[in-house]
Every structure is written in C-alpha cells, then in structure tokens.
C-alpha positions in Angstrom: 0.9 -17.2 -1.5 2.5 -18.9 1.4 1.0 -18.1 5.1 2.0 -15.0 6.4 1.6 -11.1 4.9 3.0 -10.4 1.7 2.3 -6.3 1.4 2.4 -4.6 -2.1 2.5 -1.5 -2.9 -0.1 0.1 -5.5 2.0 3.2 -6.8 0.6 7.0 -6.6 -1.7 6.8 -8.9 -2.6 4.8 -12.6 -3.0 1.0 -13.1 0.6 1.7 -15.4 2.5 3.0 -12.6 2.7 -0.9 -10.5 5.9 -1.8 -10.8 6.6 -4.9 -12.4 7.6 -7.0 -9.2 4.2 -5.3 -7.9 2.1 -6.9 -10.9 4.1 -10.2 -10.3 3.0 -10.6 -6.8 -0.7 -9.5 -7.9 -0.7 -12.2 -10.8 0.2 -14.9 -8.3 -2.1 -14.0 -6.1 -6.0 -15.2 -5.7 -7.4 -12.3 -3.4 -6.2 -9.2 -2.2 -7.2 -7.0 0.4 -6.8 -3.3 0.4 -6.3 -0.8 2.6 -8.6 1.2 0.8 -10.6 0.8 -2.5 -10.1 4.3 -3.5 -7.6 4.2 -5.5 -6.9 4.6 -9.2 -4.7 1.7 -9.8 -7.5 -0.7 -8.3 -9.3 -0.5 -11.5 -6.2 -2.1 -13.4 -5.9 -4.8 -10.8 -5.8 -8.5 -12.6 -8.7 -9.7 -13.4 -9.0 -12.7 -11.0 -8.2 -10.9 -8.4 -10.7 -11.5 -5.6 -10.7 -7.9 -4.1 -11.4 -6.7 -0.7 -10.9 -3.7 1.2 -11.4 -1.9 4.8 -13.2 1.0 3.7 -15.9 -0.2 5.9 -13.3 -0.1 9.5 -12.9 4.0 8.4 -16.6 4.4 9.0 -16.3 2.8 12.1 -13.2 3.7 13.7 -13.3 6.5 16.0 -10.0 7.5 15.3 -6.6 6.9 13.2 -5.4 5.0 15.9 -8.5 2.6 16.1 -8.6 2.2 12.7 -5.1 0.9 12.1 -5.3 -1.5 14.7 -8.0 -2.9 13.9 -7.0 -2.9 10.1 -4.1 -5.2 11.5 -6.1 -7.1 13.8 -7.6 -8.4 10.7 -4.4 -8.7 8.5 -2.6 -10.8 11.4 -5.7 -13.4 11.8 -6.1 -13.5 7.8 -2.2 -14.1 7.8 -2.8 -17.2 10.3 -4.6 -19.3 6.8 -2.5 -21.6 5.0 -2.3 -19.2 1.8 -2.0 -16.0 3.8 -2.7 -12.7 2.8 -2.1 -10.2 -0.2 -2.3 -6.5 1.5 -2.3 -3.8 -0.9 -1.6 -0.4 0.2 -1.7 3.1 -2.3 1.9 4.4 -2.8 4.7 2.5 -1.4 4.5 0.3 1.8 8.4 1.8 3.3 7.2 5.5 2.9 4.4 6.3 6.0 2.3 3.5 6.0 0.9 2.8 9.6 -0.6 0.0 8.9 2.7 -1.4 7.7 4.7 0.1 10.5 2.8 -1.7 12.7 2.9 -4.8 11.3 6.9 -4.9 11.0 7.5 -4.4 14.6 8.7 -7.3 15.9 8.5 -9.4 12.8 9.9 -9.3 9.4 7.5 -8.9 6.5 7.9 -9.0 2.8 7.2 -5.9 1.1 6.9 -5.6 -2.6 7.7 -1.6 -2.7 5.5 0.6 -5.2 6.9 3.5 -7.5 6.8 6.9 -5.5 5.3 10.0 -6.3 8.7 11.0 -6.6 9.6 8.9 -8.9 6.9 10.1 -10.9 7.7 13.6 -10.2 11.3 13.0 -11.3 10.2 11.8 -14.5 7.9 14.7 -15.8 10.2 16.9 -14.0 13.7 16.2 -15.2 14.5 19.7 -15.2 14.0 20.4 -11.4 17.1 20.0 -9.2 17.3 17.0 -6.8 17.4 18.9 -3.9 13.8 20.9 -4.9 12.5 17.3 -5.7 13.4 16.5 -2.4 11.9 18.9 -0.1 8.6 18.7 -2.4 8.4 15.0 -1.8 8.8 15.8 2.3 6.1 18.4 1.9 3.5 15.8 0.1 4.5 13.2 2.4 3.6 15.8 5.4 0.3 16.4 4.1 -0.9 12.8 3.5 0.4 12.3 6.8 -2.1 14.4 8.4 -5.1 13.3 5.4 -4.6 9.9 6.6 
C-alpha cells in the first residue's frame, strides 16, 4: 500500500460476502486496522493479515462524536507512514460511515466499496418489489444509525 488511507469495506456479514476488489485490496495488504473487531467477516480475513482494531477508543470515548474523531485522529497520523494504512469498516464505506465521512471532507480517498445488505436482501428476496427493498434498506440504515 502506498501512503495515504485506502478504506475497504467488509460486507454485512460472512467472510463470502467481500467483494472481490475488497479481497484484492486485503491480499495486498500487510495490516489492517478495523473499526471494530466485531464483525463476522473478520474471521475470513487473509491470513497474513496483521489485524488491529479500535474497540479499545469505544470504551473510552465519552460519546459518538469523541469516538470518531479520535478514531481519525489515529487513521490520519497512521496514513502519514510510507505504506499507509488499510481501514476496514463493516458494511460499505459510501453508506453512513462517520468515520469515513469525516475523513473525505476536504480530501479525496479511495474507497474499495463492500456488498450491501441490500444486495444481500435482493438476492434471497427476488420476489419482493424494488420499491419494498428500498424503504427496508432506509429503515435498517436508520437503525444502525442510531446503534452506532
């Protein structure tokens, strides 16, 4: 990895749900740091993966708010070392990710984007019309706004 922040996205849920330009980025990659450990596709991760998290800022944090920005302080001065940083984050990065909110203001930042929960949905769902898909992924994405 070059200097800088590459951010991946893990999928919503199994090791077999990363995208394949999502495994890529992982294979390439010597260490990654996550936003969390807790999630299920962390136990598919490569295998040489050097794997660290922030679990530890949500114990500490007082806040949301103080949590993401430190989470960030952290990415932006691990982003400063010639081989950057790997930031792994559950879902995908471009759907209601503060952390990755905040680090795109101002500059641009590659995002390798993870499958979606509607995605997921969609495919043991064929049945169910768009528009019901739809409003069920706004409702989900509601609720993990306020979990998080």
């Amino acid at each position: 990895m070059a200097q800088g922040i590459t951010v991946v996205g893990l999928g919503p849920g199994a090791p077999e749900l990363l995208t394949r330009e999502a495994w890529d980025c992982l294979s390439q990659a010597r260490e990654i740091w996550l936003r969390t450990g807790r999630h299920p596709a962390v136990a598919g991760l490569p295998g040489h993966l050097v794997v660290h998290t922030f679990d530890d800022l949500y114990e500490q944090a007082k806040d949301s708010e103080e949590l993401y920005a430190a989470i960030v302080d952290r990415l932006l001065a691990l982003a400063a070392r010639p081989e950057g940083v790997c930031y792994g984050v559950p879902g995908d990065p471009t759907v209601g990710e503060a952390t990755v909110q905040r680090l795109r203001r101002g500059a641009h930042r590659p995002l390798v984007e993870g499958a979606r929960r509607l995605q997921e949905a969609t495919a043991r769902l064929s049945s169910r019309p768009p528009l019901v898909l739809a409003a069920e992924e706004r409702h989900v994405a509601s609720i993990e706004a306020r979990v998080r």
